[in-house]
N, C-alpha and C positions, 0 to 999 in steps of 0.2 A: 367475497373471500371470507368464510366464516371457519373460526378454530374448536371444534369440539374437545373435551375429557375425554372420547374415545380414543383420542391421536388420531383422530381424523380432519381433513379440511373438508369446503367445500367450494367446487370453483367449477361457477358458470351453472349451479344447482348438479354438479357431479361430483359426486361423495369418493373422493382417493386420501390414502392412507399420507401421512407426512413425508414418510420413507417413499412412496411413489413419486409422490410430488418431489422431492429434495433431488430424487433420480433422473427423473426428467429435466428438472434445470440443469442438471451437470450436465446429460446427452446435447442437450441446446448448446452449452458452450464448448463442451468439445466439437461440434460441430461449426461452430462460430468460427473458433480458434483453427479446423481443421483449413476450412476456405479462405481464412486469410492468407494464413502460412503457403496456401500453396498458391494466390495469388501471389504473393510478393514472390517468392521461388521462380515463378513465367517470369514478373519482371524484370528480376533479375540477369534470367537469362537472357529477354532479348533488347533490354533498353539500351538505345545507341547514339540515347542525346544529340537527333539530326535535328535540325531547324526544319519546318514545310518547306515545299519547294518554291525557290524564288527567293528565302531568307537564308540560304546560305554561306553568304560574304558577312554575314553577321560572325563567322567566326575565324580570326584571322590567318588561321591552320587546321592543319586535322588534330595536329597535339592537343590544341585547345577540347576538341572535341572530347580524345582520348582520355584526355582529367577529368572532365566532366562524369563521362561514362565511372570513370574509378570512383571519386566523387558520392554518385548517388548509390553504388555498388555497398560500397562501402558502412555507409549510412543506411542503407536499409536492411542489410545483414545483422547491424547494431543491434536496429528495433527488433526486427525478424526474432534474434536471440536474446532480448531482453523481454519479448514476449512470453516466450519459448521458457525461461527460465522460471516468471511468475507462473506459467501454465501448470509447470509440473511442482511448485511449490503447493498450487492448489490443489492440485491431485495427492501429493503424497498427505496434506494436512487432510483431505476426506478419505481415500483410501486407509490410511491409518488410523483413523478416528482418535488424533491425538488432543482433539480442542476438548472435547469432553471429558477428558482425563487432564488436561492443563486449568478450564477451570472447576472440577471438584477439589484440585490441589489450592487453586485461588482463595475457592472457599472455605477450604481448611485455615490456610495459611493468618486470612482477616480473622478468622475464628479465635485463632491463637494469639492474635498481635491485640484481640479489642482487651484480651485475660489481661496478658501482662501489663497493659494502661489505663488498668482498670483505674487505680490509686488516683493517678494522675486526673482521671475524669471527674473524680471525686472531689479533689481538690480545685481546678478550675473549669469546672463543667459550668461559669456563668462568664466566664471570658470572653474579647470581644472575639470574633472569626479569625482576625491576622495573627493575632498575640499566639495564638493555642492552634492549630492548622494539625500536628500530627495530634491530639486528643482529639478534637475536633473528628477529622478523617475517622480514628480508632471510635470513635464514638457514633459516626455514619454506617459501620460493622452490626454496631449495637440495632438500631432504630431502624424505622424506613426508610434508610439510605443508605442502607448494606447493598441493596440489589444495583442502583447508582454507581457508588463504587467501585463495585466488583463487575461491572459491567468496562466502568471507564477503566480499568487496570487490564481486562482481557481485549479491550481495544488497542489499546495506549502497544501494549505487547504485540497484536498482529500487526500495526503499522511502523512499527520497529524492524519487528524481521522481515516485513516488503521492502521499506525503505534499504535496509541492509542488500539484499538482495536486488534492488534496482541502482545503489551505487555504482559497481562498478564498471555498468554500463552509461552510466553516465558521462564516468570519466574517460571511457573509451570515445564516447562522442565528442566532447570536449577536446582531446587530440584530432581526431578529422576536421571537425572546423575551424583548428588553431593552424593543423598542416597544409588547409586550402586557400585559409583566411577571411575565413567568413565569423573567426573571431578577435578580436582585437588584442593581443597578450599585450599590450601595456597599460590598459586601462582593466582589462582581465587578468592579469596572467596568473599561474596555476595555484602557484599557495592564496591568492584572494578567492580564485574558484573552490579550492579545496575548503578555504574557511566560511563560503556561503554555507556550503552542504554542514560544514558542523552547526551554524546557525540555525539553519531550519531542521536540523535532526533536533535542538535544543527546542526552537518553537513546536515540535509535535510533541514531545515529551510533557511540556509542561502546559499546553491550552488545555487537555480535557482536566489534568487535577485543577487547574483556576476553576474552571467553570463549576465542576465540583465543590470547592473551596466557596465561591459568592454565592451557590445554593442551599449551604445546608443552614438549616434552622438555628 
């Protein structure tokens, strides 16, 4: 896999354009994405949660059977559409070619924020890393650590709006396995669930600025 100044690659010693190549990974995953979806759609239709024959008595009624069927119905519709959801978030973000116009604004924006902390750089530009963290950052703009930063902010930002977008299928799932009980609501129940996900919406926010942060010079 070699990257030329032509905007060219090359892969497998066949010389195709980035733009070829970029197009091809997308066909691959819509195709990915098209056989699952219509995998799980058959499932759907015909799973009927029997036991093999002989293990029958293993369920005390048919009702039992009939929850069960609802059950995985349910739950797999979840995923199905919380697939479905990222799918087309990744399509409108290429189709649109909104990321390249999100970070030239990034790099505006660090462009403008290292001006105005200029002063500040000036005056504690030998501080220790923790004391000083926003001159610091504004000063990673400035150096060889502008592309670091502006890297870790256009990340920091797409796993935001997925996360956002795969919430509130999570919470949907969350109720099916509270309504079947295959979750525990007293040791769970919903406001500690809810106050995980702010939790870790807080740990993805703030690992890439650490990491960031104990790197720079």
């Amino acid at each position: 896999f070699d990257v030329h100044k032509s905007n060219e690659v090359t892969i497998f010693g066949y010389p195709v354009t980035t733009q070829q190549f970029l197009k091809t990974l997308l066909d691959i995953y819509m195709v990915y994405f098209g056989i699952h979806r219509a995998a799980e759609l058959a499932y759907v239709g015909t799973v009927d949660a029997r036991f093999p024959q002989g293990l029958e008595h293993l369920y005390k009624s048919d009702a039992q059977r009939r929850i069960a069927v609802s059950y995985i119905r349910q739950s797999v519709i979840c995923g199905m559409l919380r697939e479905t959801a990222k799918f087309a978030m990744v399509m409108l973000l290429v189709r649109s070619e909104i990321l390249p116009k999100f970070d030239e604004s990034l790099g505006r924006l660090l462009q403008a924020t290292s001006r105005t902390l200029e002063p500040c750089l000036r005056w504690c530009g030998c501080c220790s890393k923790l004391l000083c963290c926003p001159c610091r950052l504004a000063q990673a703009s400035i150096i060889s650590w502008h592309d670091l930063f502006r890297g870790t902010l256009f990340l920091q930002a797409l796993a935001v709006l997925f996360f956002a977008a795969d919430l509130p299928f999570k919470v949907w799932l969350y109720k099916i396995n509270a309504e079947f009980g295959f979750v525990n609501t007293l040791t769970v129940p919903y406001g500690v669930f809810l106050w995980m996900q702010v939790m870790q919406l807080k740990q993805l926010l703030t690992s890439g600025f650490i990491m960031v942060m104990l790197k720079l010079p």
